[in-house]
N, C-alpha and C positions, 0 to 999 in steps of 0.2 A: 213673530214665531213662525216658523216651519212648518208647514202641514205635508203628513204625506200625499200624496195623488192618488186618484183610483184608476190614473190609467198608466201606474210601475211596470214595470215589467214583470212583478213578482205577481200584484194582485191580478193582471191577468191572466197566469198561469196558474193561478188560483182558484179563478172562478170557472175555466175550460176545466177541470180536475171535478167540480163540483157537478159541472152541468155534467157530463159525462158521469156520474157515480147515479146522478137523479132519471136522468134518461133507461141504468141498464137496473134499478129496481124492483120492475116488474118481472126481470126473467129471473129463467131459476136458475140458483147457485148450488154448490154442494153445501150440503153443511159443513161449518167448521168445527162440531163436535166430533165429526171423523175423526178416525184414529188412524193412522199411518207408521211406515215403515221405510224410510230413508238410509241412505249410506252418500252422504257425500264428503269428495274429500278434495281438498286443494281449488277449492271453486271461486272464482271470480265472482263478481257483482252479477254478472250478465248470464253466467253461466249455473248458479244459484237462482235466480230467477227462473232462467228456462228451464233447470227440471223442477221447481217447485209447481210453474206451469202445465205442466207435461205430467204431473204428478197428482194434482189436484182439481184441476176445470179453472182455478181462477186464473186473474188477469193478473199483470204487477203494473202500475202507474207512479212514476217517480222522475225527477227533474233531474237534469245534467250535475248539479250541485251536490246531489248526493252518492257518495264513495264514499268505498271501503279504505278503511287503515291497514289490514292484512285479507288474506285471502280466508275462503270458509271453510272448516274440516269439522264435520259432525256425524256421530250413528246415532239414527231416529229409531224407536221401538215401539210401537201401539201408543204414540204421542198426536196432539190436536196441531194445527195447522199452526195456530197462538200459541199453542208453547215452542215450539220449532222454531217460528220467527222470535220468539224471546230468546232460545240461546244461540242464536245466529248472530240476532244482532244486541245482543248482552252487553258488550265493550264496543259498540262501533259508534260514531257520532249521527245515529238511524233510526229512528222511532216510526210504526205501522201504523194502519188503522184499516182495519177489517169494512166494507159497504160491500153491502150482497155477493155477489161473484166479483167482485175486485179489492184489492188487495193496494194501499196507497203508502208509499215511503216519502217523508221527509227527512229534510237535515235538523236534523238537533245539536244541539251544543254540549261537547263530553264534558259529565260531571267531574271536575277534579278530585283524585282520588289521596285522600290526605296520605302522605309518603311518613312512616315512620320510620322504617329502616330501611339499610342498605344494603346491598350486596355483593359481592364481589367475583367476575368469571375470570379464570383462569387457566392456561394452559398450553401447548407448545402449537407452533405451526410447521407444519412437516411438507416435504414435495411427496405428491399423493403416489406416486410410481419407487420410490427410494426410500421415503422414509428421512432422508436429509434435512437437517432443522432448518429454516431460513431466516438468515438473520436480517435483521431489520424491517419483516411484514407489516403494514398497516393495519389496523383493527379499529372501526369508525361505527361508535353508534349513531345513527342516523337522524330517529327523534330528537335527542338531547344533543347534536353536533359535538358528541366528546370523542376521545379517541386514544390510542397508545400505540407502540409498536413493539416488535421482541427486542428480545436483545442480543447479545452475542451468542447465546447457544438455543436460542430461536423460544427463548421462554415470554406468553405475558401475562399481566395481569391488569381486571379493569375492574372497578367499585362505581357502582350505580343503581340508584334508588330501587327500591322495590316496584312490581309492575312489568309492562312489558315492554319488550325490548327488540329492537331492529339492527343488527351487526352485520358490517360487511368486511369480508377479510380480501386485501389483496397485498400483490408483491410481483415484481419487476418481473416478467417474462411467464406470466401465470396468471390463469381464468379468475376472474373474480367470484369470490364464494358468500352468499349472502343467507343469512339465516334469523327468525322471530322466532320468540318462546316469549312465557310467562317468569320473570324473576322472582321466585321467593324464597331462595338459598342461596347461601356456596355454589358452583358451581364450577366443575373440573370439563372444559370442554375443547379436548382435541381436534383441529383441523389437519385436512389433506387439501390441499391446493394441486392441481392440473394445469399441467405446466401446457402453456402457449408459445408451440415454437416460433413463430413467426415475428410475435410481439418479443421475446426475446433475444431476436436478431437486432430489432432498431433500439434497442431504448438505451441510451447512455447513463443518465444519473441518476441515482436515487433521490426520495423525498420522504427518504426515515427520518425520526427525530431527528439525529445524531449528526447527519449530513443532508449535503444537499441545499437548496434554495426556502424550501420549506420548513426549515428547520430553524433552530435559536441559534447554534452555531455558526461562526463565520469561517471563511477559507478551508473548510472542509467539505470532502469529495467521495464519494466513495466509485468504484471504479466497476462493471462488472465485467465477468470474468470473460466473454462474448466478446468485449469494446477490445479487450487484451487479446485476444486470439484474433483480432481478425485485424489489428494494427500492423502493418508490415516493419517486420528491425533486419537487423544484418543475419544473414545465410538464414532467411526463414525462422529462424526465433521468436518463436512468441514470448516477451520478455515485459515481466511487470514492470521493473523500475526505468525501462525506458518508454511505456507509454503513460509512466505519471512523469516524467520528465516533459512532456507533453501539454500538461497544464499548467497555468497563470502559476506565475513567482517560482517556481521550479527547475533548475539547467541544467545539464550537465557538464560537470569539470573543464575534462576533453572530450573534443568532439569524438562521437563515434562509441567512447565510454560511460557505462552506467553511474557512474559518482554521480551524487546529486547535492545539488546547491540550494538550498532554499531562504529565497527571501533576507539575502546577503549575511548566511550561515554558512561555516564551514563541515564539511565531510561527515564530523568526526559531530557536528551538534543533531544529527538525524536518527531518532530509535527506531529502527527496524523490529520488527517483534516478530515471532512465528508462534501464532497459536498462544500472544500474551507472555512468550519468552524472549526478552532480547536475544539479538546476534549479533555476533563485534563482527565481522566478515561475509558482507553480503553480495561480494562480487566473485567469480571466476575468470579466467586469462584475464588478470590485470584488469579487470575491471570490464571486457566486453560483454559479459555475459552477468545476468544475476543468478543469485544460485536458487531461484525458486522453482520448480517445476509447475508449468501452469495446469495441469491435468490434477496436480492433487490440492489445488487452490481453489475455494467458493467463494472466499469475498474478501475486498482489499481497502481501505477505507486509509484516507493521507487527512492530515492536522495540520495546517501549517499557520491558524492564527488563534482561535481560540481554545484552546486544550482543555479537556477536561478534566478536574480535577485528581479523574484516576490513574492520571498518567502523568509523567513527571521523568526528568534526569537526562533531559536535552534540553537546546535551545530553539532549535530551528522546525522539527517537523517532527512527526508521528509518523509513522505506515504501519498498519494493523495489519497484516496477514492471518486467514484462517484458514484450515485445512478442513477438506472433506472428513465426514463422519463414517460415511462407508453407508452401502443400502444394505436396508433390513430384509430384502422383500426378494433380490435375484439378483445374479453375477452380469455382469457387464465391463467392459474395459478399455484398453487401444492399444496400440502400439505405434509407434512410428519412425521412420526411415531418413535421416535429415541429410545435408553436406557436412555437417562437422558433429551432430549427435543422435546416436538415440533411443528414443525412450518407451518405457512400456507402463500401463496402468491397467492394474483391474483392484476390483472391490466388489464387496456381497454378502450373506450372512454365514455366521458362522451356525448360529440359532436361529431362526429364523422371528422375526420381530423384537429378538432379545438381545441378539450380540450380532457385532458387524465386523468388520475390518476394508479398512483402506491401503492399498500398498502400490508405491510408483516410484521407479530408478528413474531416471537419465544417468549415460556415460557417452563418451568417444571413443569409438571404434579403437584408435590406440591404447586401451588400458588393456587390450586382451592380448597385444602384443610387448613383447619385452624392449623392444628397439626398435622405435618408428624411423629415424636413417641411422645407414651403414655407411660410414666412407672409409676407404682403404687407398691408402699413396704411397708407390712406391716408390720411394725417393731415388735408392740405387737399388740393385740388386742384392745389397749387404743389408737396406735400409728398411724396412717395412712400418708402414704409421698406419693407426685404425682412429677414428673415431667414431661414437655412438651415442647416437641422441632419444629422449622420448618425452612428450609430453602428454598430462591425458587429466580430466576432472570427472569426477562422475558427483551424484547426488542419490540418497536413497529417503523413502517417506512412509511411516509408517506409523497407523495408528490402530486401536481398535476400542470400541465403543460399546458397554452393555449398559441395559435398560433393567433395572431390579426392578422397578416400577415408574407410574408416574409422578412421583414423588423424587426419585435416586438415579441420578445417571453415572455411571465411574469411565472415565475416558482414560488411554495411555497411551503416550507419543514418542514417537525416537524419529529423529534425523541425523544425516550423518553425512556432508561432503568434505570433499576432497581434491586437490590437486597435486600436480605430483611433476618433477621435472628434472632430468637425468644427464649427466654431461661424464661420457666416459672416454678414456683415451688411453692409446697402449704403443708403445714404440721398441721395435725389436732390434738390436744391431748386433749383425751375425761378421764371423771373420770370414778369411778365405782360407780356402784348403781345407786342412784338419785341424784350424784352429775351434771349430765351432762357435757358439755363443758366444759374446763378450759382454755386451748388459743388454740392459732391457727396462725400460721407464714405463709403471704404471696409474694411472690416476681414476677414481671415482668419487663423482660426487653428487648427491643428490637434495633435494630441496622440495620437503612435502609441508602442507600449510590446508587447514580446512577447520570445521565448527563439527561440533558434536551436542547435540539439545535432547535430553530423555526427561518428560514429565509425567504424571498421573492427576487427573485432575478430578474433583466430587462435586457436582449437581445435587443441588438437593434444596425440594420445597417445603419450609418450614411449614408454612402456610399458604392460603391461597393470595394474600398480600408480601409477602417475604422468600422472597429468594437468596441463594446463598452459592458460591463458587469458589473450592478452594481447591490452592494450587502448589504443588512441592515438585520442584525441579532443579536439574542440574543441567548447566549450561558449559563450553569452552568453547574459547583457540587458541589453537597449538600452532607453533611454524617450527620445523626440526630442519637441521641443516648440516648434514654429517660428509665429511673428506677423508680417503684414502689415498696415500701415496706409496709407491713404492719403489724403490730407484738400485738396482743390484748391478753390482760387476763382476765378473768369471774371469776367472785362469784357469785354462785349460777344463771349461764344463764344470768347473769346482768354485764353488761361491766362496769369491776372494773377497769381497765385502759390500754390505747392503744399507742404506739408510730409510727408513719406514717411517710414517709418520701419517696419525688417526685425529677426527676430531670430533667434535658433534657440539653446534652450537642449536638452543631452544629459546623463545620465547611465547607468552600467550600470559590469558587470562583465563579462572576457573570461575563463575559464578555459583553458589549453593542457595537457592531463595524459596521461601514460604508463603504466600498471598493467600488472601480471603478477602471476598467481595460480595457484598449485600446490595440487592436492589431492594427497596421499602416502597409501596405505594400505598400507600393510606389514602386517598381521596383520588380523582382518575387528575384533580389541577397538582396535584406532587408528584414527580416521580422522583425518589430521593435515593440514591445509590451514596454509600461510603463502605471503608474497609480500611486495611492494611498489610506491609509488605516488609520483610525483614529478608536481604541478600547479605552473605557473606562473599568480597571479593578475595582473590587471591590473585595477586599481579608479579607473574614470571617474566622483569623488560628482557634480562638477557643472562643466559647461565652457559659457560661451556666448558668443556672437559677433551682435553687432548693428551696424546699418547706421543711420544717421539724414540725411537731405538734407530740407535749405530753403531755397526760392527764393521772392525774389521780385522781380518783374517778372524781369529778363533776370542779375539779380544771385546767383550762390548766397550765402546768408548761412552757411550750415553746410553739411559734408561729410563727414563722418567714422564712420572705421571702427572699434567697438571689439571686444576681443578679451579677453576676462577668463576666469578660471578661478575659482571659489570652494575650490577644491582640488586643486591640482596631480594628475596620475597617481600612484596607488602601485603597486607593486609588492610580492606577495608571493612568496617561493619556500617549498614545501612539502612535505616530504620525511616518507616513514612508510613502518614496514616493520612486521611483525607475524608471528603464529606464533600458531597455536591446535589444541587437541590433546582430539578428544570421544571417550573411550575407557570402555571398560566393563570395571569394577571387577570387578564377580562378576555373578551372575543377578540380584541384587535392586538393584545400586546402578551409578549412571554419572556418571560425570563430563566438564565441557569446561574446560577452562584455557587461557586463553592472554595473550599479551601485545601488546598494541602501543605502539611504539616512534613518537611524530612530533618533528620540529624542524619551525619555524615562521621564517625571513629576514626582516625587512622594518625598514626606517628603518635600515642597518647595526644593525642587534640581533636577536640568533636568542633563542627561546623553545623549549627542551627539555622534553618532557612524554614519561614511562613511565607508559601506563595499564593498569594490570593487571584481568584478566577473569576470574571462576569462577564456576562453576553445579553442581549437585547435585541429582541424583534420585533418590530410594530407593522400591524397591515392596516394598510392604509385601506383596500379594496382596490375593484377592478385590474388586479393583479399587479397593484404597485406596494413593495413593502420595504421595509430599513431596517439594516443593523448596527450594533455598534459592540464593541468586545473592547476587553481587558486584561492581560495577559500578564504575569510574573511568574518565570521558569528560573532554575538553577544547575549546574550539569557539574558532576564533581569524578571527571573520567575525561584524559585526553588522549589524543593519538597523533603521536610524533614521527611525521614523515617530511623528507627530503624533496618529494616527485609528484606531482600530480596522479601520476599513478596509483591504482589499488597495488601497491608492492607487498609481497611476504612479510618484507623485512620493517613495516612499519611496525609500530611497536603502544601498545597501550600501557599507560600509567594513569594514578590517581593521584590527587589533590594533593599536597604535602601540607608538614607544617611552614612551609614559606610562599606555597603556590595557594593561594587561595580562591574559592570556587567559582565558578562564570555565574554571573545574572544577567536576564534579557527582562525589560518590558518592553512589551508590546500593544499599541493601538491602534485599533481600526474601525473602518466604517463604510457601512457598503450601501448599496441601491441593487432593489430587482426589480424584477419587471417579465412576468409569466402573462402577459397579458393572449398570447397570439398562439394558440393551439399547435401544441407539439415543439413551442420554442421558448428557450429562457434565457436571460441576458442580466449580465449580473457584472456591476461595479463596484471595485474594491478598493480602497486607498488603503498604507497603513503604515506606522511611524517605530519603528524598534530601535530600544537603546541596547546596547550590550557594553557589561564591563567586568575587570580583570582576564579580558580574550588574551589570548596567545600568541607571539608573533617570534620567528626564531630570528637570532641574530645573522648578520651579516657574514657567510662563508661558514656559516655552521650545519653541518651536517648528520642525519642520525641513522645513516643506512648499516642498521642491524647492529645498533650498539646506543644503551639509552646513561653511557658512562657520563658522569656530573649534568644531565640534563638541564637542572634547574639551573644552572649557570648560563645555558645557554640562549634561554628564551627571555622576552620580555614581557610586562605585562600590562596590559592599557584598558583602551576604551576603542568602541565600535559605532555606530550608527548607520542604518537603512531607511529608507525608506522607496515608497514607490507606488504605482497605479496600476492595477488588474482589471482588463475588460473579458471579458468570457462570453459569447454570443455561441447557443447550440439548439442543434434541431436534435428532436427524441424520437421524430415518429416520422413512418414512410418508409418509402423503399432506399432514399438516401439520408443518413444520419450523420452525423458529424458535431468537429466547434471550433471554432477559429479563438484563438485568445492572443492578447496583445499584451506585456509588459513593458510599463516603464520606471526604472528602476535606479537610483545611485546608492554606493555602501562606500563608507571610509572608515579607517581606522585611525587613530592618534593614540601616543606616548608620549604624556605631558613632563616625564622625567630627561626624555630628548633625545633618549640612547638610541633613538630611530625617526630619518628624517626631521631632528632639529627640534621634534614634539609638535612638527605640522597635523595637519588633517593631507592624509593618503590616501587614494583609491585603491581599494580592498583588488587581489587580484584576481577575481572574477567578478569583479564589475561592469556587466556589460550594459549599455545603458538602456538597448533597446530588445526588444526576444519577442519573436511573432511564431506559431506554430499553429499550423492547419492539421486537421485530422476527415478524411471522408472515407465512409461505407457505403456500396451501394450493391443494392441485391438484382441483379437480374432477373433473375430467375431461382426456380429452386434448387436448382445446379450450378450454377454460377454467380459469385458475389466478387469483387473486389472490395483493393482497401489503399488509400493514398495519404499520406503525410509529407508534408512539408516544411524545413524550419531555416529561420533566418533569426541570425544575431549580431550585433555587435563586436566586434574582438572584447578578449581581457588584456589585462596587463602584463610587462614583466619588466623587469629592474636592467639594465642598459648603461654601460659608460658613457660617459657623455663628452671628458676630455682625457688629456693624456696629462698626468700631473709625476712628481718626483716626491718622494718619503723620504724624510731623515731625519733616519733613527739618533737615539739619547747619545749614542756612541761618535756621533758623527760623516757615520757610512751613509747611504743614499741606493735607494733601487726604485724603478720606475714603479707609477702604480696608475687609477683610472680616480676618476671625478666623479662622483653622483650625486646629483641636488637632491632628490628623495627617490624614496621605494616607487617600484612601480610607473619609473616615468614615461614606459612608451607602450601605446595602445596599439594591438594587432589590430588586422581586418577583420573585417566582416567575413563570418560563416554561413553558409547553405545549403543546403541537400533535399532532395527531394527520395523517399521511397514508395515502389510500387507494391503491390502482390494482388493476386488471382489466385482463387478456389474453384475447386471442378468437383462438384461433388456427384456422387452415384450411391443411387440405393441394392445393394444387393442380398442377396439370401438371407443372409445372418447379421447385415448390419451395412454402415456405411464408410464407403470408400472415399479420402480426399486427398488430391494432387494439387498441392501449393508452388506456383511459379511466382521468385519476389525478384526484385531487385535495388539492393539496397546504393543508394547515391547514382539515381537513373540516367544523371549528365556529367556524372565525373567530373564534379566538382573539387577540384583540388584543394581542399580546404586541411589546413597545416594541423594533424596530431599534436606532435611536436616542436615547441620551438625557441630555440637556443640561440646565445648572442655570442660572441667569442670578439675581443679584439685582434685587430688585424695593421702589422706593419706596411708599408711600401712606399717608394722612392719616386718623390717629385723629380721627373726629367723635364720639365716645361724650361727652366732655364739653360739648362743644359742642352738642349735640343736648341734654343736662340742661339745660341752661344756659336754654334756650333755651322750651323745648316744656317740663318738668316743674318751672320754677319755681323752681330753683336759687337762692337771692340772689349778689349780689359781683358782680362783673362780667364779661363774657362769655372764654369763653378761647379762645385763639388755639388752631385743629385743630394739632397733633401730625402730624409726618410721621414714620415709623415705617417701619424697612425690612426686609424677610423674603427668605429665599431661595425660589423657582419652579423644581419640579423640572418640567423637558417631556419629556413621550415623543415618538416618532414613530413610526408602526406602515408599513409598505410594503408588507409580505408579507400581506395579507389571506387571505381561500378562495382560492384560483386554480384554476379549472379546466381541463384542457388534455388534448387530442387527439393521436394521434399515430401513423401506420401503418409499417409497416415491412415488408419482402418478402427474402426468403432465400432464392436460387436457387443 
């Protein structure tokens, strides 16, 4: 058996406490039947000590081992020494003992205090200067290691035993705010966070639930709004969708254009949302530009492996877009000055703590003019020709926000862009002499196409465990497309006859939809969110109406109105409900499960799909942890285009009764590793099936007409897969992530109608995709920002010989050979972009001058790229023949045919200027 020693460390700091108490007996003490009068508040151990000191004559004697659990706050009133130190240290793990003039503390071991119930704190977290909800804060009680975060409109809630409590609130770019009480209620407890600009400038990702490395989720990201602005794009743009093209399994299309590719999905499989609304057209100039303005943007959060439940109706990816709330507190804004746009924002209250509004345009300086070029040629003197061109986009955002209490928030949003593109022409032909006028040809035509999104949304806490968010909005695109011609001829100044001709072709899509979303937290290990969504589509592929009149002399010869449809309206009805449940298993393991439930209406035939969701995180410690997900989506909406391009003229349709719906599973599994302060590094593999994808036929085209579509496409199977490394630093003066993909995606049609019913490589398949991203701050007036991307080429489909066709009739015309789709791989792509900030502080606010340069070495990397075959004439024998002596007689040159692969490069160096003022 064990015996203790009497020479521990404990026992003789035991018997020096004694000898000392016996030693100072004989002197005199105060009594401790005094009465006293204290005020202390906020006092440490040491610091409670010295004025009890300072206050009384005694001594305090107490070993290293003994601490406080919170600090001391007490008012003393004609109280004894002993009752003082009883309600100081009441809840502390501290027990006294009064000897003459000293005064001796031990550690004691805290009674456990039987927990019968529970309680729950709730409430929003806010930036302390705005008043702006923040979505996704931390909220960490400290004694019990639990924890939660807000959610999308910056609400939370957290259940925990009765007793007290220790909460620290943080969030990305913002002071940490930390606060104890006593729990034994409800409790409604709004934060203001102080925002830390500094730490706002480096930190890239978040470690919300929802995203991030910390989270149960996989291949989600959320982006902030900071890492976007200060990524350098083309002419100074700060552009969302191409600094998330920037992350693992992500690409774009064509080089230089925002289309994004995700995770060997096509265009048309990525729900863009704004503000929880889809948008069918997220690009501007064809795709260079996206249409979000980053000044009215707070947070951007992409999906692209384990989805959650409450999202649904793609295959490939999510982007969550939210827009500012506007400040409650004082008006602030910007404006800025760009090479091709620009933009203005302000926002503030209307009431002040009760209602707010946010408001922010971009346009291009050509929208305020009618005719960006004039060209005028005069052919002869009799001849006169004009031409007249304009192109121009703008974007407008606006919201406004009241607070009826902490219970009810009502939000309302409109967005509204646009593009717009103008091609006019007039041609005068005068006689000579006094014959005057003889005709005169004129033509216009123009080509407008943009999204239109107006919602109202309701906030509102049931309870302090039940939240609730519902949503009624009206979504479009529209693409209008209208031609005038008019073409007259004179005799003698007198209109001898005219032939006129009008037309206007449209198409788009209207969405009408209804949502409600419940987050539920019953215990702080559930957090359970479900709801449901009811959209009515109405799909316009192609409608048009033209005009034709011909006269001549006083006679009409024609009049007529026609009115054609290439595809009647459809209608889709769409109905989803869902349920998902992110709850934690034990301290190393968490789990999210859930399910969503859609039907699909349309042509009289409904499409039922059950997509079930699961994710897994296990921490290991030491900053090594694992996940693994499970993925089933369904997408019943395609978009029929010709061109890699974002073109007007693509055209949206739904599911038929012959076209039936896409499904993807997806699996993945990843490795992290946070081990190395301010770095995280994160490995992803993941295996996606997808089937009845879309693939159009052979020389079929659908540029602005969606006539027999379903003839034209075929319908198969898909598969991806591929490797994601992601290595980034969050803290410092330089911030950044390098990420590596490796990736293959094929397609097959086992009925044959396409390459033979092989396995084809998908044609953005590129096998390899590297992207750099760094920031680095110099100073407080100076920061740059550098990216760099390399990939692969994709594919595209190429004759391979020269072959003869003959027809049932027995005629014959030449034609080309192709073993399968897809069979020739472009180069490799590259580009590096720079940019610099200059910033200055002035009177009212601050001033910044952005110099970027977008493709810094002019890399000629091919936009576009088209194959064309090409004749020409073997002289090799002809040339022996002739010149080296050959005998026999001379031979007739060989015409000999090859395929011509052409690039086209657009995107050169571009350099661009661009100021910007923040008041």
């Amino acid at each position: 058996m064990d015996y203790p020693t009497i020479c521990s460390h404990h026992h003789i700091r035991t018997v020096f406490l004694m000898c000392v108490v016996l030693l100072s007996l004989p002197l005199n003490a105060q009594n401790k039947g005094t009465k006293l009068n204290l005020n202390i508040r906020n006092a440490t151990l040491e610091s409670f000590v010295k004025q009890m000191e300072n206050s009384t004559g005694f001594s305090f004697i107490y070993g290293e081992e003994v601490k406080l659990t919170r600090r001391i706050t007490l008012e003393a009133k004609q109280q004894t020494v002993s009752e003082i130190l009883q309600r100081a240290f009441q809840n502390e793990p501290i027990r006294f003992e009064i000897s003459g003039k000293h005064i001796l503390l031990y550690k004691r071991p805290m009674p456990q205090k039987p927990v019968s119930r529970k309680f729950t704190i709730s409430g929003y977290v806010t930036d302390g200067t705005s008043s702006e909800t923040l979505i996704g804060a931390n909220i960490i009680e400290s004694r019990r290691s639990t924890g939660t975060a807000t959610n999308p409109f910056g609400f939370y809630t957290l259940t925990l035993p009765e007793g007290e409590v220790n909460l620290g609130f943080s969030y990305l770019g913002y002071e940490k705010f930390h606060t104890h009480f006593e729990l034994d209620k409800d409790t409604i407890l709004n934060i203001h966070l102080t925002a830390n600009n500094q730490l706002a400038e480096v930190v890239i990702l978040s470690d919300k639930r929802d995203a991030g490395i910390k989270s149960t989720a996989m291949g989600t990201n959320e982006i902030p709004m900071s890492q976007i602005q200060h990524t350098p794009t083309i002419l100074g743009e700060a552009d969302l969708l191409k600094t998330i093209q920037l992350m693992p399994g992500v690409q774009a299309g064509m080089e230089g254009f925002s289309g994004m590719y995700v995770r060997g999905g096509s265009s048309d499989q990525n729900l863009v949302m704004l503000d929880g609304i889809p948008v069918y057209n997220a690009d501007h100039l064809l795709g260079v530009f996206s249409i979000f303005t980053p000044e009215a943007v707070k947070n951007v959060t992409l999906f692209k492996s384990s989805f959650p439940a409450r999202y649904g109706g793609r295959l490939s990816s999510i982007v969550d877009v939210r827009t500012n709330d506007g400040d409650m507190k004082q008006y602030h804004g910007s404006f800025s000055i760009g090479a091709l746009t620009d933009k203005a924002h302000i926002e503030g209250p209307i009431v002040k703590g009760k209602t707010s509004f946010s408001f922010s345009a971009r346009a291009m300086p050509t929208a305020f003019f009618k005719n960006l070029i004039v060209s005028k040629d005069d052919v002869s003197p009799n001849i006169h020709y004009t031409e007249k061109y304009n192109y121009y986009f703008y974007d407008v955002n606006a919201k406004l926000n009241h607070k009826f209490n902490d219970r009810s928030r009502l939000f309302l949003g409109f967005y509204r862009g646009k593009d717009h593109f103008h091609y006019d022409s007039h041609e005068d032909y005068l006689g000579t002499g006094s014959s005057g006028r003889i005709s005169y040809y004129d033509s216009k035509n123009h080509l407008n196409w943009g999204n239109t999104v107006a919602y109202a949304r309701w906030n509102y806490v049931f309870n302090n465990r039940l939240f609730s968010n519902s949503t009624f909005s009206y979504n479009s695109y529209r693409m209008t497309l209208t031609g005038n011609m008019n073409d007259v001829k004179y005799n003698n100044d007198q209109t001898q006859n005219y032939n006129r001709y009008s037309s206007n072709f449209h198409s788009g899509i209207r969405d009408w939809s209804v949502r409600t979303d419940f987050d539920y937290t019953p215990i702080p290990e559930h957090h359970i969110k479900f709801g449901g969504e009811f959209i009515h589509h109405v799909f316009s592929p192609g409608v048009s109406t033209s005009k034709m009149q011909e006269v001549e002399g006083n006679v009409a010869l024609t009049d007529t109105l026609y009115h054609t449809s290439t595809s009647r309206d459809m209608n889709g009805l769409e109905f989803s409900l869902y349920a998902e449940d992110n709850f934690t298993v034990s301290n190393n393991l968490s789990l999210n499960a859930g399910l969503r439930v859609s039907l699909f209406h349309t042509q009289e035939k409904s499409y039922l799909s059950a997509q079930p969701r699961l994710s897994a995180r296990y921490e290991f410690g030491d900053g090594f942890s694992a996940k693994a997900s499970y993925t089933c989506m369904s997408q019943y909406v395609h978009l029929l285009s010709s061109t890699p391009l974002s073109m007007p003229t693509d055209l949206w349709v739904p599911i038929t009764r012959n076209i039936r719906p896409m499904y993807a599973n997806q699996y993945s599994l990843g490795g992290y590793y946070t081990g190395f302060p301010g770095w995280e590094i994160s490995v992803e593999g993941y295996y996606k099936q997808m089937k009845h994808i879309l693939e159009y036929q052979d020389g079929v085209s659908f540029f602005g007409t969606s006539t027999n579509w379903e003839e034209k496409v075929e319908t198969g199977q898909g598969r991806s897969f591929g490797l994601e490394v992601l290595v980034q630093k969050n803290l410092g003066r330089t911030t950044g992530w390098l990420s590596y993909t490796l990736s293959k995606t094929e397609h097959r049609f086992p009925d044959g109608s396409i390459s033979q019913g092989n396995w084809f490589p998908y044609k953005y398949d590129r096998r390899h995709n590297i992207s750099l991203c760094l920031n680095h701050k110099f100073s407080e007036r100076i920061d740059a920002g550098v990216s760099w991307i390399f990939n692969t080429g994709g594919c595209i489909t190429v004759p391979e010989r020269a072959t003869v066709i003959i027809r049932p009739d027995g005629s014959t015309e030449p034609g080309s050979h192709i073993s399968q789709r897809n069979n020739y791989r472009l180069p490799a792509n590259h580009r590096l972009n720079v940019g610099i900030n200059f910033h200055k502080k002035t009177k009212h606010g601050m001033r910044t001058w952005n110099i970027s340069l977008y493709n810094a070495y002019n890399a000629m990397n091919p936009n576009i790229v088209y194959s064309k075959w090409q004749m020409e004439r073997n002289m090799n024998d002809y040339y022996d023949h002739n010149y080296n002596g050959k005998p026999g007689e001379a031979p007739t040159p060989k015409e000999e045919g090859k395929t011509i692969i052409k690039k086209l490069t657009i995107l050169p160096c571009i350099p661009s200027v661009t100021y910007t003022y923040k008041f």
